[in-house]
Steps between C-alpha positions, in 0.01 A plus 500: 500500500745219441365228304451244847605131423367122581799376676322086517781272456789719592655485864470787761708763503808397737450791798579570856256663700600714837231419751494581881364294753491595812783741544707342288584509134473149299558489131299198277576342170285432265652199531362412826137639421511279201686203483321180454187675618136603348430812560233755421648864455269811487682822413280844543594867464551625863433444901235660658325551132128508451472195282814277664328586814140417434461209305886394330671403834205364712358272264813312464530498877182396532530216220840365639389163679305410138864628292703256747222235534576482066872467599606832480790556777513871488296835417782753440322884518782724301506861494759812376475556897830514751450249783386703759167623320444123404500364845289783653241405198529168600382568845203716374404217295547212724662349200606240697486261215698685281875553439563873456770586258656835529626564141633808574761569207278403234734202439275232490156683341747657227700122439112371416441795271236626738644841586285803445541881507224649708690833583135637388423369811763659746555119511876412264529200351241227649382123386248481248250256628519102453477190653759153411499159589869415548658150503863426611568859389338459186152695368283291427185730463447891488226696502582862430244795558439652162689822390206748529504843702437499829569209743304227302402185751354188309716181462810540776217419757534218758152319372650502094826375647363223707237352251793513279705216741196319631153612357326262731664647828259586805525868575405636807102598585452861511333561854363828677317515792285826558481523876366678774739509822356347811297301268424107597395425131808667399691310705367146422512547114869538561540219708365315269705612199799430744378147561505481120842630437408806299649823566296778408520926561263596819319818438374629754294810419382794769131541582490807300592337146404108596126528386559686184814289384331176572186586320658626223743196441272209614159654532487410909585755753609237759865384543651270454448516167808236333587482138698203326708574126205773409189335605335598834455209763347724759430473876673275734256193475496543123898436520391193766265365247762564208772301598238202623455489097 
């Protein structure tokens, strides 16, 4: 593989990307998705790809109001992908926080040195994985996955990327709700979390499964059972009596 190369300091490549939106074809400059403007690019091997799928793309959705409450103006998701496969990801995604950038020629991932052959793949040439903080075109940080086999995933990660431009930011709670539909409890420990502001994943589980996934995961076979970033909260006066704290 080509030796891959720190590009902080240097400008972005000057590109024009062919997008479509709506039924009609619009080409962007670099220019435009640049100039005088911070922005956060994440660049990943492929739509629809286990990895950029699961964890690369949704975090940095997910992480977007703490990226532009540190003055970031744009999250720029780039791929070796033509325009329509980008905007049908999008919609999977609800990236709705995201730009999607269709670099389907290669132009832009091969002007940052990032282009990869993963014909072993049955994929061409592809991005190698990174994440930059760009300023008025220029780069002013990289973090480049490490040249190892495989599709290695440790730096070009939203979290690295955003305690990079504001270690103190306030990320998002992690919320899920294990539910039971037609449930009152159920129903009022969401309320309250609404009342709150959070947003959190409802789970509701069928009456087959319920009493085995709830003991196994909180030791209680009753639902609601509500966890909070990894620690269990519980039932629906627990979450009453946590936010009262």
């Amino acid at each position: 593989m080509t030796q891959l190369q720190n590009r902080e300091g240097q400008r972005v490549p000057n590109v024009t990307f062919h997008t479509r939106v709506g039924n009609e074809w619009k080409d962007v400059t670099t220019g435009e998705l640049f100039k005088s403007k911070t922005v956060v690019v994440f660049s990943l091997p492929g739509a629809f790809t286990p990895t950029c799928s699961s964890t690369h793309l949704p975090r940095y959705n997910e992480l977007a109001p703490a990226f532009f409450e540190s003055g970031v103006d744009s999250i720029l998701c780039v791929s070796v992908n033509d325009t329509f496969v980008m905007n049908e990801w999008a919609k999977d995604q609800e990236a709705q926080n995201l730009v999607m950038v269709p670099d389907g020629n290669g132009d832009f991932t091969e002007g940052m040195g990032m282009l990869v052959d993963k014909t072993d793949l049955g994929f061409g040439r592809r991005s190698w994985r990174y994440s930059m903080l760009v300023k008025d075109g220029v780069i002013e940080k990289m973090f480049i996955e490490p040249q190892e086999p495989g599709d290695p995933f440790k730096v070009s990660d939203a979290d690295t990327l955003l305690d990079y431009i504001n270690k103190d930011a306030k990320k998002p709670d992690q919320i899920v709700v294990f539910s039971k539909i037609g449930c009152q409890h159920c129903a009022r420990a969401k309320a309250i979390l609404d009342e709150q502001g959070l947003a959190y994943v409802d789970v509701p589980l069928d009456n087959k499964i319920r009493g085995k996934v709830l003991g196994a995961v909180s030791g209680t076979m009753t639902a609601p059972q509500v966890f909070i970033n990894g620690r269990l909260i519980g039932s629906a006066d627990d979450v009453e009596t946590y936010f009262k704290k």
